[in-house]
KELOBA-660129 format. One record per residue (C-alpha): residue in one letter; x, y, z. Coordinates in pm, 1 decimal. Example, Ala and Ser with C-alpha at 12.3 -4.5 7.8 and 13.67 -1.06 7.14 Angstrom:
# residues 2
 code        u        v        w
    A   1230.0   -450.0    780.0
    S   1367.0   -106.0    714.0
# end
This chain:
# residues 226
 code        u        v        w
    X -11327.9  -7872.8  -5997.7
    X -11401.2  -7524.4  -5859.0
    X -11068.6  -7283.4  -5764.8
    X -11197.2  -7362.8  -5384.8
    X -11176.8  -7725.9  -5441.0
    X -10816.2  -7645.2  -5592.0
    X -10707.0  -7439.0  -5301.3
    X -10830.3  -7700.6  -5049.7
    X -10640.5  -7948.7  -5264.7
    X -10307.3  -7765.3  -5324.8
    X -10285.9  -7676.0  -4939.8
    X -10342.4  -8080.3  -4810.7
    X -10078.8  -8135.3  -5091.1
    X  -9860.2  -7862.7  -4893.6
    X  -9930.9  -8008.2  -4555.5
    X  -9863.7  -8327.5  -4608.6
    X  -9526.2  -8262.4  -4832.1
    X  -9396.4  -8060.2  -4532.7
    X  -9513.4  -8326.1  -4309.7
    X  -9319.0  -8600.4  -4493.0
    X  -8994.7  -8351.3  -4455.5
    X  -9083.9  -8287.2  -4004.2
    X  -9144.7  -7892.3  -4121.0
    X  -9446.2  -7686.9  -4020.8
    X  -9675.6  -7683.5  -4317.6
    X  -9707.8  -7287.0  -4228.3
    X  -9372.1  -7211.8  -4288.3
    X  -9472.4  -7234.4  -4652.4
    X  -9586.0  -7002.3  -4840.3
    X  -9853.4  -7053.7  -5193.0
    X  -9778.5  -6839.7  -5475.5
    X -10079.5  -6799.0  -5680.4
    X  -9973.5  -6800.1  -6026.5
    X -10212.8  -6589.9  -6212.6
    X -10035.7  -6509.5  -6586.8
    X -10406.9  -6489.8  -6793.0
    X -10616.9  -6580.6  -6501.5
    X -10888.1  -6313.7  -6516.4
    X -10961.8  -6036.7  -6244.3
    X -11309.1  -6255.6  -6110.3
    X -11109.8  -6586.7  -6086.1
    X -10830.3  -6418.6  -5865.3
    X -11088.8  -6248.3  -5646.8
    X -11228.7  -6573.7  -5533.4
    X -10864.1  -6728.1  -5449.8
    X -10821.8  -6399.2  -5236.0
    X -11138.5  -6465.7  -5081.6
    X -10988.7  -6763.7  -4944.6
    X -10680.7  -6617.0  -4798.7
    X -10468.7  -6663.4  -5106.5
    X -10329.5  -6354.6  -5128.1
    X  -9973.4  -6350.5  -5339.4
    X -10041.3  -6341.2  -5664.3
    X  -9740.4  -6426.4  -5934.8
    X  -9694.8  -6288.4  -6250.6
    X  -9454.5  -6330.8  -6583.9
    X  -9507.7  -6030.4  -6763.6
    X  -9493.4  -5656.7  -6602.3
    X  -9698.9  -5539.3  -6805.7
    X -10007.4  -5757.5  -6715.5
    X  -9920.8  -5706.9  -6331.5
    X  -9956.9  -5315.1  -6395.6
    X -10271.5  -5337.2  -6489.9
    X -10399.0  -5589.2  -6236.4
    X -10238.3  -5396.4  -5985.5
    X -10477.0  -5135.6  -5919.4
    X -10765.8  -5362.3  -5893.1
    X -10706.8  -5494.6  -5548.5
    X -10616.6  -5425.8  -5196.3
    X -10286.8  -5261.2  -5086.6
    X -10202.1  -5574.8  -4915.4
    X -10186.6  -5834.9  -5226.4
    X  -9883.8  -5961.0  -5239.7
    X  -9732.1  -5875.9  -5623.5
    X  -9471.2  -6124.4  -5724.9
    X  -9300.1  -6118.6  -6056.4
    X  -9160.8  -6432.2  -6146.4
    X  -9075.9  -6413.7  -6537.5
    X  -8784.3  -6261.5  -6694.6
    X  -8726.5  -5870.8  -6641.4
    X  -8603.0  -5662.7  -6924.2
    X  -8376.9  -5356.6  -6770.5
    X  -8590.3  -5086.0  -6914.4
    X  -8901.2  -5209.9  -6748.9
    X  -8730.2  -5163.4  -6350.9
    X  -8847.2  -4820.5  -6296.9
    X  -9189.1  -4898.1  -6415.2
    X  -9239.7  -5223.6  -6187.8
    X  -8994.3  -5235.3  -5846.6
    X  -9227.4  -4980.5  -5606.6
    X  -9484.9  -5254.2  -5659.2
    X  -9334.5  -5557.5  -5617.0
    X  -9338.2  -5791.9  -5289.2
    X  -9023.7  -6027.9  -5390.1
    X  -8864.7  -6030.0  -5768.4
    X  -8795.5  -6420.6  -5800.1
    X  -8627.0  -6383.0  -6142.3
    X  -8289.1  -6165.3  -6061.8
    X  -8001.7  -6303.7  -6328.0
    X  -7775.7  -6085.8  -6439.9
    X  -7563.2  -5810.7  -6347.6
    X  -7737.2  -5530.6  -6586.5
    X  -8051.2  -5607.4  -6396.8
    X  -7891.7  -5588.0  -6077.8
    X  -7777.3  -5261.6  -6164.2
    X  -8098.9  -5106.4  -6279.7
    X  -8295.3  -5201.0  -5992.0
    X  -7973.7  -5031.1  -5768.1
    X  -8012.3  -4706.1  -5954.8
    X  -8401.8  -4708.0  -5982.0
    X  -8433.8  -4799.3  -5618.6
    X  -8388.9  -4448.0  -5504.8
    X  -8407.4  -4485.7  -5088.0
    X  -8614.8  -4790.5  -5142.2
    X  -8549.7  -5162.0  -5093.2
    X  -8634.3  -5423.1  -5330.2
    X  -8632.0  -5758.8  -5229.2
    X  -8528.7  -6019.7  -5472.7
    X  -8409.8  -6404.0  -5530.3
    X  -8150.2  -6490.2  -5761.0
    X  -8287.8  -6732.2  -6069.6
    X  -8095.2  -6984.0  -6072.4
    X  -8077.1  -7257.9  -6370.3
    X  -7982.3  -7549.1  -6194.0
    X  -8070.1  -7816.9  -6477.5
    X  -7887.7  -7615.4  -6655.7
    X  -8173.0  -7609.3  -7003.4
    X  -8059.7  -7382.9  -7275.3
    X  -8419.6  -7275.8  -7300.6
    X  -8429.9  -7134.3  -6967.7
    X  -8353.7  -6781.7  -6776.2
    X  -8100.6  -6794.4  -6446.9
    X  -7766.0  -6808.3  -6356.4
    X  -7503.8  -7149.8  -6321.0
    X  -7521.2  -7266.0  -5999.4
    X  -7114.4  -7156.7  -5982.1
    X  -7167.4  -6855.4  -6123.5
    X  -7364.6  -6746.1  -5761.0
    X  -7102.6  -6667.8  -5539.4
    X  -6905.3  -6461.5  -5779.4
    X  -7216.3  -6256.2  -5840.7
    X  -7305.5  -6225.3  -5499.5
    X  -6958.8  -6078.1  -5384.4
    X  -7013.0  -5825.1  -5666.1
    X  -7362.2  -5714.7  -5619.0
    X  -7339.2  -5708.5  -5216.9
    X  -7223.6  -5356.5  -5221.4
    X  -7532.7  -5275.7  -5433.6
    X  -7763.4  -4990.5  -5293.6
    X  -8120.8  -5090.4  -5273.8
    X  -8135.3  -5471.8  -5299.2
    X  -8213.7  -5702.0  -5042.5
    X  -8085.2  -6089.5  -5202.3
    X  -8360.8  -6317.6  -4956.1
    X  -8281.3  -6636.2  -5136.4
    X  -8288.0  -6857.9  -5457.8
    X  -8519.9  -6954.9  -5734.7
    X  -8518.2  -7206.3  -5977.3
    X  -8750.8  -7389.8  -6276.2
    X  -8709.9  -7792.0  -6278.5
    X  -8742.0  -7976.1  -6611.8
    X  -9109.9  -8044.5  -6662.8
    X  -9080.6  -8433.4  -6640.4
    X  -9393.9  -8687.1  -6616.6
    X  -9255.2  -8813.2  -6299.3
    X  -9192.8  -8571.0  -6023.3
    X  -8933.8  -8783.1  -5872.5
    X  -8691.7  -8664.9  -6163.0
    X  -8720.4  -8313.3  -6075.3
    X  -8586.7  -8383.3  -5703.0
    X  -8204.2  -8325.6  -5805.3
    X  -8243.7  -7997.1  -5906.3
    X  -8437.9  -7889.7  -5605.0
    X  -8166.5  -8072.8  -5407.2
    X  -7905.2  -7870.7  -5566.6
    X  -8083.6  -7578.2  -5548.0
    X  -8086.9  -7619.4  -5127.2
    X  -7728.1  -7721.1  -5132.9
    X  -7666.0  -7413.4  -5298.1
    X  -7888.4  -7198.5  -5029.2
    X  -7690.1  -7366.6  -4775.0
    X  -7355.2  -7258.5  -4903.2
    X  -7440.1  -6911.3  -4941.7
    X  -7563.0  -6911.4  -4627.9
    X  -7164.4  -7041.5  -4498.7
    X  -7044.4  -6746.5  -4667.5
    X  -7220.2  -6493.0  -4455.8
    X  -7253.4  -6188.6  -4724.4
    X  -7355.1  -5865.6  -4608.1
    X  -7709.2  -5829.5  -4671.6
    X  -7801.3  -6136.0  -4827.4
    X  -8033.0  -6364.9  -4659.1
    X  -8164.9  -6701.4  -4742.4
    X  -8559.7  -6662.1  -4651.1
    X  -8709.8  -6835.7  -4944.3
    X  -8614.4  -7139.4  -5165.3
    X  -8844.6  -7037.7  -5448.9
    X  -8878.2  -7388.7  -5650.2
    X  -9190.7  -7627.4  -5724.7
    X  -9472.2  -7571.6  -5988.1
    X  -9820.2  -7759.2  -5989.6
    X  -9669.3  -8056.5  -6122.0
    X  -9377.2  -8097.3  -5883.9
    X  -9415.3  -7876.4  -5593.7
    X  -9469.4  -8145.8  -5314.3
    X  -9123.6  -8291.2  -5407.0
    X  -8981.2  -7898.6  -5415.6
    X  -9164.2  -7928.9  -5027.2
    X  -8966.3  -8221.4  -4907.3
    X  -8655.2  -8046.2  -5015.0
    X  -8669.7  -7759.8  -4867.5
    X  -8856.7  -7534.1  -5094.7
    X  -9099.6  -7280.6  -4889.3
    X  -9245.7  -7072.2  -5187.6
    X  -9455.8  -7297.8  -5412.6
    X  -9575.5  -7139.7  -5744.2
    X  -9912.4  -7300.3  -5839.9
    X -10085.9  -7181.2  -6151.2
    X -10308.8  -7440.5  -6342.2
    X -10341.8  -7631.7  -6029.4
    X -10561.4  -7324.7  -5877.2
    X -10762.8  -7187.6  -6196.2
    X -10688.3  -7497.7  -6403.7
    X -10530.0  -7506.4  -6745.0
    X -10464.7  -7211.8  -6915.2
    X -10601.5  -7128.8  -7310.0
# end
């Protein structure tokens, strides 16, 4: 199929998950995964409105970045290593993959006047081979990094388990908006819970119906990747 049959496909996938769930399907948002996807392929999702495009390594963002429109939306979603902050945070829309407190500090000192907005990564299923924080580990880092200069905390991310069946990854998006919900209870200065960043091609409809409102969709846009 062509990326315009994909698009038309993910979004009736989106509209009728957030149907199911009594939301507005507008309320959310398609994150274009584009890790490999070449230059020509992401011009024709933005020529269809798609317009946030998600990457996992900064290094492959930096040099995408300059070939498109001020107003692409640059979302890094992969792991961040400390001493690539400077390089990367005056050209990111929303860091999804915050974890740690070394990172959290680096991004405070690099800000320098600006405001980086970022969701803490979360590892709800709790897999050894995955980045993010323990779901009771949030709080704690929250009360420490609210006095933090320069970050703006506007929600949670998570990865689910890649699983045949969909239905098995609905727990951990579950937990991940009980968590969102609690944090919001706790009313920390600055921090804000805009997004519930959860759901990949294979799940994201179940992410939809609970709660998630930033969908990252790679291979179901530009199909599978070499």
């Amino acid at each position: 199929m062509s990326i315009a049959n994909n698009i038309g496909d993910v979004r009736q996938k989106i509209f009728a998950a957030a149907a199911r769930s009594g939301r507005d399907p507008r309320a959310v948002k398609l994150l274009a995964v584009t890790k490999t996807v070449a230059i020509p392929d992401m011009n024709q999702a933005l020529a269809l409105q798609v317009n946030a495009f998600g990457e996992n390594r900064v290094q492959e963002l930096l040099q995408k970045y300059p070939q498109f429109p001020l107003d692409v939306e640059w979302h890094l979603i992969g792991h961040l290593q400390t001493n690539k902050v400077r390089q990367i945070i005056d050209k990111l829309t929303l860091l999804h993959s915050l974890d740690r407190l070394n990172l959290a500090k680096a991004i405070s000192d690099a800000a320098q006047g600006r405001i980086v907005p970022v969701l803490l990564q979360v590892n709800v299923a709790r897999e050894t081979t995955k980045y993010g924080m323990a779901p009771e580990e949030v709080m704690d880092f929250l009360s420490e990094i609210s006095s933090y200069q320069g970050l703006a905390v506007q929600g949670l991310m998570t990865m689910a388990p890649f699983v045949a069946n969909p239905e098995e990854a609905r727990p951990v998006f579950r937990g991940l908006a009980d968590l969102a919900q609690k944090v919001r209870a706790k009313e920390f200065p600055g921090v804000v819970m805009r997004w519930l960043s959860m759901g990949m091609t294979n799940d994201f409809e179940v992410a939809i119906e609970e709660g998630a409102n930033l969908v990252r969709v790679g291979s179901g846009i530009f199909g599978t990747r070499n």
